[in-house]
N, C-alpha and C positions, 0 to 999 in steps of 0.2 A: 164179057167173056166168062166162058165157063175155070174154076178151080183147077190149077196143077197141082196135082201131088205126088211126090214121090216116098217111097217108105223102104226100109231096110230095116229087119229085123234080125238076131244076134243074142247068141250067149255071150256072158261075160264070167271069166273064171273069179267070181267074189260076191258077198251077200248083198241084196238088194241095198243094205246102210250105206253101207263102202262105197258104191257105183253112185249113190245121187249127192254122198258128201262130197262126193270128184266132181261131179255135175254142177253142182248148185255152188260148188264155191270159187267165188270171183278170184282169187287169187291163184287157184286150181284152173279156171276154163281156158287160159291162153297152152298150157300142159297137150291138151287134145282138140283144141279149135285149129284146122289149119289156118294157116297165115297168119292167125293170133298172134301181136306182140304183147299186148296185154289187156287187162279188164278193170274194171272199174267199177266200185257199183255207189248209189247214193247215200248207202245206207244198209241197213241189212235185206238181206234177199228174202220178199214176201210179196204176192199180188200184187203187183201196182208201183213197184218198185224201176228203178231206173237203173240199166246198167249201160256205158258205154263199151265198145269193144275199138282197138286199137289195130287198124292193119297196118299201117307205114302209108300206104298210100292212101289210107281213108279212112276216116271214123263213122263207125258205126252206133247207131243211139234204139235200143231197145227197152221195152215197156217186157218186164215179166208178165204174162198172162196167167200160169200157169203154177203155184208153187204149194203141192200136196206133197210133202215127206213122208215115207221114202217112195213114194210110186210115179213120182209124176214132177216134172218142170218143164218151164217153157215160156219162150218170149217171140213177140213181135218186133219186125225192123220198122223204126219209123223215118230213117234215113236213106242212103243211095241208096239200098235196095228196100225199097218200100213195098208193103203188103207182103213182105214173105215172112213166114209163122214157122218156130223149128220146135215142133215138141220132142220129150223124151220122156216115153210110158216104162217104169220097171217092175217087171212081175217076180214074184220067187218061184224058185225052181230047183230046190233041192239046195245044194250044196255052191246053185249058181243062181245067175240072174239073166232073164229075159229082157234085152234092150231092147224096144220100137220107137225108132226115130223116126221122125215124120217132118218134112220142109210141105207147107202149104202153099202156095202162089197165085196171087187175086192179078193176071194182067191188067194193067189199066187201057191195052189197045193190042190189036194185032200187031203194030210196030214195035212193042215192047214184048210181045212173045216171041217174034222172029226175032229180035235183039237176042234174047234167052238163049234161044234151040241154034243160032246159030254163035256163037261166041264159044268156043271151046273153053276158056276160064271161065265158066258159069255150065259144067259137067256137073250136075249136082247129085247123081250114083255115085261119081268119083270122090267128091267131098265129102258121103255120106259114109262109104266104104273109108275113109280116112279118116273119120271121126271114131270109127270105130277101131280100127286099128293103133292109131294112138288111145280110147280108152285102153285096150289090153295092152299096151307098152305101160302107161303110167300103174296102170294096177299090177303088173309083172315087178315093180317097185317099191 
């Protein structure tokens, strides 16, 4: 099966520094992950790096893919929801920042894409639009 992707793009009223030290920092990401109780990481966040995420009803275990300061981070799930990839592109923009988040999704079968598209908790516009809305709460702080 071919790639899902979805992407939401977004200002953020703060400089590109600000927006990926919120991002990149594990004690920071439960702040603007929804359902996040907390995170965890093995070590310091760099390429290749492990970080677990904590929902209550599931742990999640992610491989950093992705960790260029201040423009870019990003991890893969290698847990329940496997093969899904969330990057976060940050450009400057003046006096603000350009967020481009991006969920990738490799299905492993048609029964796991129809699992997807029909499961209302797995709306991932709605998560992405949340993720953004808590960025600007926690930066409004």
């Amino acid at each position: 099966m071919d790639p899902v992707t979805y992407t939401v793009t977004t200002q953020l009223p703060a400089p590109m520094e600000r927006v990926f030290e919120l991002l990149a920092d594990p004690t920071k990401i439960a702040r603007w992950l929804p359902a996040a109780r907390g995170v965890t990481a093995d070590g310091p966040l760099l390429k290749n790096a492990k970080l677990t995420i904590d929902y209550g009803a599931r742990i999640a275990e992610c491989d950093i893919v992705e960790y260029n300061p201040p423009r870019g981070f990003g991890w893969i799930e290698r847990g329940g929801r496997r093969n899904w990839k969330t990057m976060f592109r940050l450009e400057f923009a003046g006096g603000t920042t350009t967020l481009t988040i991006q969920q990738v999704w490799l299905p492993a079968s048609l029964w796991s894409w129809l699992r997807v598209k029909l499961r209302p908790n797995r709306n991932v516009p709605a998560r992405l639009n949340a993720i953004v809305q808590n960025l600007r709460t926690a930066l409004s702080r």
